[in-house]
C-alpha positions in Angstrom: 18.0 -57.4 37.6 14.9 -56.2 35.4 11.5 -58.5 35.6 10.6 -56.9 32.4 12.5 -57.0 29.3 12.2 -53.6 27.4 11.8 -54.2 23.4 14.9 -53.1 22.3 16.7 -56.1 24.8 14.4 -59.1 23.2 11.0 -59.6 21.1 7.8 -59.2 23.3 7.1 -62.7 23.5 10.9 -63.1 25.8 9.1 -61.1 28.2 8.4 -62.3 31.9 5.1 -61.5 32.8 4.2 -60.9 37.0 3.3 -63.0 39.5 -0.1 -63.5 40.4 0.5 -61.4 43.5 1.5 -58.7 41.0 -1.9 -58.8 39.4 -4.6 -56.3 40.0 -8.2 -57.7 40.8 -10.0 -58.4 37.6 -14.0 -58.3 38.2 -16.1 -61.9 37.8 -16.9 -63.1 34.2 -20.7 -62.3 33.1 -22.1 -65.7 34.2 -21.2 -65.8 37.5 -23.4 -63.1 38.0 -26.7 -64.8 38.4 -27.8 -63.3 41.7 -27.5 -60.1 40.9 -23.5 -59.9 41.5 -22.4 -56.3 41.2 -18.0 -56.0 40.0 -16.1 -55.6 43.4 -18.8 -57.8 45.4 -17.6 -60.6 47.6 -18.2 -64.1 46.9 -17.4 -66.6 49.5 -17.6 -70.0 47.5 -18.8 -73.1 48.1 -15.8 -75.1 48.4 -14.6 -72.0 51.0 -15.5 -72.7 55.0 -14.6 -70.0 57.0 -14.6 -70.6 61.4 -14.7 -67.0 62.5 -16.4 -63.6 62.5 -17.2 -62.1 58.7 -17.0 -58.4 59.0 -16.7 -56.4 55.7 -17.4 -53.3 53.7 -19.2 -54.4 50.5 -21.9 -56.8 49.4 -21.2 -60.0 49.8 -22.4 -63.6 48.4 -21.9 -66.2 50.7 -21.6 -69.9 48.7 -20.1 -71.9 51.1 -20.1 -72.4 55.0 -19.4 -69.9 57.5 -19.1 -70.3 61.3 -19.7 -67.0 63.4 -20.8 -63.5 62.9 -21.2 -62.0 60.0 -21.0 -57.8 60.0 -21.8 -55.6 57.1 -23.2 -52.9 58.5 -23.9 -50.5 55.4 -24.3 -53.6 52.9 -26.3 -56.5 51.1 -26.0 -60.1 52.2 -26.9 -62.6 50.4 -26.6 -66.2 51.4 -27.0 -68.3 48.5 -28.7 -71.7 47.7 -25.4 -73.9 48.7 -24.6 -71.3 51.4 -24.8 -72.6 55.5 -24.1 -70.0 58.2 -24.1 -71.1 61.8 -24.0 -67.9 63.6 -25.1 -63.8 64.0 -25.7 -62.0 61.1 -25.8 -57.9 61.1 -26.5 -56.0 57.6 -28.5 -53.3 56.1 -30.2 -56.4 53.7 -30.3 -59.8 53.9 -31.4 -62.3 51.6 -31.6 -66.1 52.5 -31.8 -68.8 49.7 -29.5 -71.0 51.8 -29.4 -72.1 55.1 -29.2 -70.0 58.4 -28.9 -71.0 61.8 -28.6 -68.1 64.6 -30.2 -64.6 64.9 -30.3 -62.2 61.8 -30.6 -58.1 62.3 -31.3 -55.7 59.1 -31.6 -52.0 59.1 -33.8 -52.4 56.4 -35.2 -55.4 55.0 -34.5 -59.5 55.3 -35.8 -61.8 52.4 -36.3 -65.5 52.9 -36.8 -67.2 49.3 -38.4 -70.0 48.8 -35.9 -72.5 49.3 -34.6 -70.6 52.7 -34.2 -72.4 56.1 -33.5 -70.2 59.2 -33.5 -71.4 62.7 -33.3 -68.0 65.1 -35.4 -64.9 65.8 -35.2 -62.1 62.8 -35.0 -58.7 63.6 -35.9 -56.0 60.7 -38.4 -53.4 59.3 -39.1 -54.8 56.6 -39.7 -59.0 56.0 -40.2 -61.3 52.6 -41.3 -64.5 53.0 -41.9 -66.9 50.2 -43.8 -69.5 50.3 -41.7 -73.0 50.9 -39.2 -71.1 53.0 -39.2 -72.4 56.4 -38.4 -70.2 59.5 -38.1 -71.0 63.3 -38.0 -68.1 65.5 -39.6 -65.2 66.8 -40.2 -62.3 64.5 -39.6 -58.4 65.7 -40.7 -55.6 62.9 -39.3 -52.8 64.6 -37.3 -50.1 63.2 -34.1 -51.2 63.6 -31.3 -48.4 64.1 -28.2 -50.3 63.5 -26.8 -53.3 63.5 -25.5 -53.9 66.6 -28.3 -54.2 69.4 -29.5 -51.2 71.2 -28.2 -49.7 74.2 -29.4 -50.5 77.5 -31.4 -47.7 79.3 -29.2 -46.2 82.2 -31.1 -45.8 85.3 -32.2 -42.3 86.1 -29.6 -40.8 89.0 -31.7 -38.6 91.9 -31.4 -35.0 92.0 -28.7 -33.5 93.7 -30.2 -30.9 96.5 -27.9 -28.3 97.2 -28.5 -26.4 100.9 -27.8 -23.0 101.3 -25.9 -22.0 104.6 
């Protein structure tokens, strides 16, 4: 049995067209690209609540409410103005119009707009901070060298001696 009907066995509109699982991604209309949305960007929406670790390969938008770490190591995070994380976050840029409430690491800058709230220490080069934000938390501006936290230093070991016989 044939999901699609070729011309010659019926006019075009008898037809069946696929499944939505049969569909390829189709990128965001126009408007919904207010903050800068690239095509093939992640959105999480605000009627989406995720409990778990976010770990991805792409910008991402977060609308909605997301409860644990969040890793995107090479990438831009955005969490926007209805957006509420409770947890880690790990990217190469982060941009906070929303809410935030545990310890952020970028490799190169973080960006705290004017309607931003963040409750935890911020770790980055680089630091934006607009006036009305509000920020509780230590601030470290050291290079950071990737998103996961350094190694610990491995104690030295004491030279061997060899004795000759």
């Amino acid at each position: 049995m044939s999901l699609w009907k070729r011309p010659s066995e019926g006019s075009a509109n008898s037809a069946k067209k696929p499944s939505g699982a049969a569909l390829s991604r189709v990128p965001a209309p126009r408007e919904s690209r207010d903050m800068g949305e690239k095509a093939g960007m992640a959105n999480i929406g605000k009627s989406i609540s995720i409990k778990g670790d976010v770990v991805g390969d792409e910008d991402t938008i977060i609308e909605g409410r997301v409860e644990g770490r969040i890793e995107l190591k090479n990438h831009h995070l955005t969490i926007g103005p209805n957006g509420d994380v409770q947890g880690e976050i790990a990217a190469k840029q982060v941009t906070i119009v929303g809410r935030v409430a545990g310890n952020v690491v970028a490799t190169e800058r973080i960006e705290l707009r004017d309607s931003g709230r963040i409750e935890g220490d911020l770790t980055t080069p680089r630091l934006l901070v607009q006036e009305g934000s509000q920020m509780n938390g230590k601030i470290s501006m050291k290079p950071v060298s990737g998103v996961s936290a350094p190694p610990k230093p491995v104690p030295a070991t004491p030279p061997i001696q060899i004795k000759a016989g």
